[in-house]
N, C-alpha and C positions, 0 to 999 in steps of 0.2 A: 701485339707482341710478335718481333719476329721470329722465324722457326729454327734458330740453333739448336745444338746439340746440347745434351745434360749428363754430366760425369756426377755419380753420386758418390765419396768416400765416405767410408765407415769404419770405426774401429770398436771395441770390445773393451766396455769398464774404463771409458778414459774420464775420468772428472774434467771438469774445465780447469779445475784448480790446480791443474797439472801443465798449463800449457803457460810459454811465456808470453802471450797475444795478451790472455785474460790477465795478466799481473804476476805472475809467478818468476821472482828474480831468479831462479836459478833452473829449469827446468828449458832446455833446447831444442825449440821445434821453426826453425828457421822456414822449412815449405807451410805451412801453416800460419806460419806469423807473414808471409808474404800475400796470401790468402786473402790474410784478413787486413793489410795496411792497402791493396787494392779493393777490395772489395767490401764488405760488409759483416759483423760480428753481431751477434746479438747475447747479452752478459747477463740475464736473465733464464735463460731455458732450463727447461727440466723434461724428465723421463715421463711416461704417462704408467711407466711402472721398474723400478727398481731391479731388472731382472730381468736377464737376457730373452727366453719367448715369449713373458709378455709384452715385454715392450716394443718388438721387432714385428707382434701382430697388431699392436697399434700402429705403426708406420706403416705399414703397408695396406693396413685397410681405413686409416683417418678416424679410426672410434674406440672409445676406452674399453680396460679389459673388463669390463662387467658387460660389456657389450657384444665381445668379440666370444668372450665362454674359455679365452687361454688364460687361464688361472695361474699355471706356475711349469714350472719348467716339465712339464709332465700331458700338458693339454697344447698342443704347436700346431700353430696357421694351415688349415689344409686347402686352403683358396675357394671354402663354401662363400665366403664373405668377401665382395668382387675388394681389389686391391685398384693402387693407381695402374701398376704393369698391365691391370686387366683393362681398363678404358684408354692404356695408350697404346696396347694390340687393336684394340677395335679400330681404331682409328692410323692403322696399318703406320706406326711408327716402331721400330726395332726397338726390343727392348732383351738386354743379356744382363744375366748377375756371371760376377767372377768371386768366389772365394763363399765365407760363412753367410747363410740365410738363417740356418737355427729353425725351419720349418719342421714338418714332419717328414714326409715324405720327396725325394727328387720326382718322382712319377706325378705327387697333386699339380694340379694345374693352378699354380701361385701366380701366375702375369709374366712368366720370362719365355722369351719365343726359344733361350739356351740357356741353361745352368751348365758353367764350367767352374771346374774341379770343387764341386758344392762341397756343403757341410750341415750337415741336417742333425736331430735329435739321436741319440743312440737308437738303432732298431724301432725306431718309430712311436717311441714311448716315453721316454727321455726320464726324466730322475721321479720315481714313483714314489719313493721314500718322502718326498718333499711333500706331498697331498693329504700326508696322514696329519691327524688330529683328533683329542688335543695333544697335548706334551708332546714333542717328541723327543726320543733320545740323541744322548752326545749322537752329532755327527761324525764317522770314522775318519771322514777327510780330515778334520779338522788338524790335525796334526800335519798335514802333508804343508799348509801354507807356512809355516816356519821351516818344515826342511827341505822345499826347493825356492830357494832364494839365493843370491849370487849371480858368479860369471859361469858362464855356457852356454851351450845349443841345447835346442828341444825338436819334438816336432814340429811343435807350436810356431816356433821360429822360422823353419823350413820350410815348412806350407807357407805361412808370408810373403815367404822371397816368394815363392812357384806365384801364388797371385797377383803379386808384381809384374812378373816377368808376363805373367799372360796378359796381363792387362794389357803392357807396353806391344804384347804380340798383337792383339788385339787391335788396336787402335792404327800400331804401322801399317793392317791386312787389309784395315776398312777401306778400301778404295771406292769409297760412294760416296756421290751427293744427298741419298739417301737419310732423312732426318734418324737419329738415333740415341736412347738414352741406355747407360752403362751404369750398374751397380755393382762397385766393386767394396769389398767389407772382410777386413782383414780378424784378427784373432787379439792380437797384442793392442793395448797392454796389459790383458785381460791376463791373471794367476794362470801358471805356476811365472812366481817372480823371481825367472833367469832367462838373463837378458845374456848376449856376445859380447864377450872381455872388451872389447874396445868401447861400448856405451855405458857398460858399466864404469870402465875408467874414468867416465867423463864425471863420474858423481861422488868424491872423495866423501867421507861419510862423517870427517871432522866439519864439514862443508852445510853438514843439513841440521839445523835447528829442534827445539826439544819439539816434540811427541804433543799434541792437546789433549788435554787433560779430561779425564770421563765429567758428566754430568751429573750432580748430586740426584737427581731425580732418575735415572740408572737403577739405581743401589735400591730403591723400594718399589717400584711400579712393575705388577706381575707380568705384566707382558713383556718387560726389558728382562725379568729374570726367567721369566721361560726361554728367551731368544737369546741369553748367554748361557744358558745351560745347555742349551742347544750347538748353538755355533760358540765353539770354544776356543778359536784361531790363537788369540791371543797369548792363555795361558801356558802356550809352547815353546814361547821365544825364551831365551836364556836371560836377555839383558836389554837394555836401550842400544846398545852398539848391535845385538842381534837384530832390532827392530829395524835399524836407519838402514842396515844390510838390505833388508828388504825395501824400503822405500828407495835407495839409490837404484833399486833394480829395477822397480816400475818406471820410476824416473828414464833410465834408460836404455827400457822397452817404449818408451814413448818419442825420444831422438830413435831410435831405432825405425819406428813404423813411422815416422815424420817422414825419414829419408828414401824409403820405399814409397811414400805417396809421391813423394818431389820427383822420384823416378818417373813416374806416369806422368805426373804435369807436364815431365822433360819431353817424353814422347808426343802429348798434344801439339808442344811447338815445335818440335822437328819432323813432325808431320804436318806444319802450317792448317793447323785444326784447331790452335787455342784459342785464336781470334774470333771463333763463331763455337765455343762452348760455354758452356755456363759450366760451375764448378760446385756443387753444393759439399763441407765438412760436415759432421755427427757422428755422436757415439749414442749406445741404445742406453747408456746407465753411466753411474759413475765406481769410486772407489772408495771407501772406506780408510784406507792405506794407512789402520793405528790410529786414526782421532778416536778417541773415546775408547780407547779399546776394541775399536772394531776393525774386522778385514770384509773386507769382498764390499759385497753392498746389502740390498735388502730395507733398507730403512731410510727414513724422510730427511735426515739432513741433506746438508748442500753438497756434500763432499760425494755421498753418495743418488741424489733424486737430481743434481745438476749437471748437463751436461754441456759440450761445447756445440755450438752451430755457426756454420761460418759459410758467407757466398760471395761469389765473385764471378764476373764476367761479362758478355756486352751488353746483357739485362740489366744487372746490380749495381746501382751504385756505388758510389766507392768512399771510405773515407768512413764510415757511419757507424755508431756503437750504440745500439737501440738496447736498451733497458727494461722495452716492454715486455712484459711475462709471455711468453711462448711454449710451447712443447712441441717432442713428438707427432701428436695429430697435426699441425700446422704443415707437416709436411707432403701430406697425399694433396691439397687442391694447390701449395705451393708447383710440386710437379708438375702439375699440369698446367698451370698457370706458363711456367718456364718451358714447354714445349707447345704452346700454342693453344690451346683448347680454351674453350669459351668454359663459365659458367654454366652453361648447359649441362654440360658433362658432370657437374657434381651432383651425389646423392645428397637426398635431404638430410640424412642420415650422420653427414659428416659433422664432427664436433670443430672442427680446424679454420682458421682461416689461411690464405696466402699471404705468407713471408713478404711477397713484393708487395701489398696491400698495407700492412705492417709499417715497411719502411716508411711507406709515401707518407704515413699521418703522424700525428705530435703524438712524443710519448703518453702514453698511458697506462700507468703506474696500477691502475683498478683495474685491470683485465687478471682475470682469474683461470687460473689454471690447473687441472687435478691429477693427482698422481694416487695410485694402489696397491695394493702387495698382498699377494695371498698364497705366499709361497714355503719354504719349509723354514722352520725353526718359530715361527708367528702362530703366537697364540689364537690371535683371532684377525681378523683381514683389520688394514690399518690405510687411513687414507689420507692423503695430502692437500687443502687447499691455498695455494699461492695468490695473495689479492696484495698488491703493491709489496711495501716493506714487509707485509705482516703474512707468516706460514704458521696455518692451521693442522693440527695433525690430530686424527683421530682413529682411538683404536678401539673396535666394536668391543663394549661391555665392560675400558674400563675407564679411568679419566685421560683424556686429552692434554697434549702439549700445545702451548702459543708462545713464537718468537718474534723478534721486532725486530727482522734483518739489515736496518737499515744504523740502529744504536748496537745491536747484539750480531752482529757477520759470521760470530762463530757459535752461535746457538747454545752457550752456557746457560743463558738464565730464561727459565722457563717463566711467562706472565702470565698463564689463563688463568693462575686464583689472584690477581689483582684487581681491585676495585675498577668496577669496568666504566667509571668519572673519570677514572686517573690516565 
């Protein structure tokens, strides 16, 4: 493997079923669709947890969150548990993040030789509300995701551009031959869903389709009813034309951060630095965005446990749409694989294998992959297993769901009490 450089992008709560690469006729992410028509998509991936710091301490350290101790958005990465940043220090290759880590602390020593304009957990402790158990009560937020949604600026928005912009500062300043990898990871299209008048324009709201419909197994299974008594997003919106207001808005918050990444691609080739980077896409989780009645994420459907991954450049082949089940952990010995490091370098420890390893072999549909959640509004920790078509969901102590994603894509009809001949 030769030694180019590695740009990692990253955004916040983007489902893959938000982007037009994956299928989605009306959703415009043109940098990203370009991505993935040179380079590589993989239309299987999932989160290794549903929720922004656990999943973001899986990717950095290649091991699930029963392993790692970051339970929920309240327990964040302190870099006891070595990360990939931390074996490609050792091995004296530059490693900077620009924008959201979601760690605990800027001070832990997480693998980055520079954190610029970071974004860490509040005061070091992050949502403690979320840890209690059992019940817990209505969330206060939950009101706020129906009433910011629309056209405007936030900070949310603002901070983007600055990460943008440093990014592209970044990359024109590197005047080295010096091998280097960059982690840049933006906010959007993660809530509050308001996006700038002109992306919203782009999403006429006669334009978007009815809403999917809840799951009759919802309506009696105690874990789904503690976890909408809890998270109560929905019961806020006024109407279906209130609802689609917000989904035009995530819709575009995601042409929005499209054009902000294409911004930095634009900078690798006018700094003739594209030619020898490799490009890796991901989000840490997905969106909910009204299927089922649900917002945000937190739970094992596809909408929200799926996300996008996309690679490109003179590693990557090109052209490819692997199918094979992947996740999150696949990403720490991927890294390294893509800046040169032997297998030597990985811990035994790791769950993941290499994306470029992935590609080279025939799909395989039986590769199993897990996903957890033990964050707020859950009754009890709930777990995901991915094996070809079929998603396993299990929620401690009460009955289990089984889907057949391959007849069922939108996960209506539950089969784990079918004759298991049939």
């Amino acid at each position: 493997m030769s030694q180019n450089n590695l740009l990692i992008l990253m955004t916040d709560q983007h489902s893959r079923k938000y982007l037009s690469c994956y299928g989605n006729p009306i959703v415009k992410t043109p940098s990203l669709d370009k991505l993935a028509t040179d380079g590589s998509i993989f239309t299987s991936a999932s989160t290794n947890s549903p929720i922004c710091v656990p999943s973001r301490a899986s990717l950095a350290t290649g091991r699930y969150v029963h392993e790692t101790g970051c339970w929920d958005n309240a327990t964040a990465y302190d870099g006891k548990i070595p990360s990939w940043g931390h074996i490609l220090q050792a091995a004296n290759i530059d490693v900077t993040s620009i924008g959201k880590l979601h760690y605990r602390f800027e001070s832990d020593p997480t693998g980055f030789d520079e954190q610029i304009v970071p974004m860490h957990i509040a005061d070091g402790v992050g949502d403690l509300m979320g840890s209690i158990r059992p019940d817990l009560p209505e969330r206060t937020q939950s009101k706020k995701y129906s009433e910011q949604v629309g056209p405007g600026e936030t900070v949310y928005t603002k901070y983007d551009r600055k990460i943008a912009e440093r990014a592209c500062d970044w990359i024109s300043e590197k005047n080295t031959s010096d091998q280097w990898v960059l982690f840049v990871s933006f906010i959007a299209p993660h809530f509050p869903l308001i996006v700038p008048q002109e992306f919203f324009d782009l999403y006429p709201i006669d334009n978007i389709g009815p809403i999917k419909t809840s799951a009759p197994l919802m309506k009696k299974h105690p874990w789904w009813r503690a976890f909408n008594e809890c998270y109560t997003f929905d019961r806020y919106f006024k109407d279906e034309n209130h609802r689609k207001i917000a989904i035009a808005s995530y819709m575009g918050l995601c042409t929005f951060v499209d054009g902000l990444m294409g911004s930095i691609i634009g900078s690798l080739k006018d700094n003739n630095i594209f030619d020898n980077t490799n490009v890796i896409y991901l989000s840490d989780h997905g969106e909910n965005l009204g299927a089922r009645g649900l917002w945000g994420k937190s739970v094992m459907y596809e909408e929200s446990v799926g996300v996008p991954i996309i690679m490109t450049g003179p590693d990557i082949p090109s052209g490819i749409k692997n199918e094979t089940p992947v996740s999150l952990v696949d990403l720490f010995p991927t890294i390294l694989d893509l800046s040169g490091l032997g297998k030597d370098k990985l811990n035994k420890n790791l769950r993941g294998r290499s994306l470029l390893e992935i590609l080279d072999e025939p799909f395989n549909p039986k590769r199993v992959v897990l996903s957890e959640y033990h964050g707020a509004a859950a009754k009890s920790g709930s777990f995901m297993l991915r094996d070809g078509q079929f998603k396993y969901i299990h929620y401690v102590g009460f009955e289990p769901e089984l889907y057949d994603l391959k007849n069922d894509p939108d996960e209506l009809d539950d089969i784990s009490k079918l004759d298991s001949s049939k």
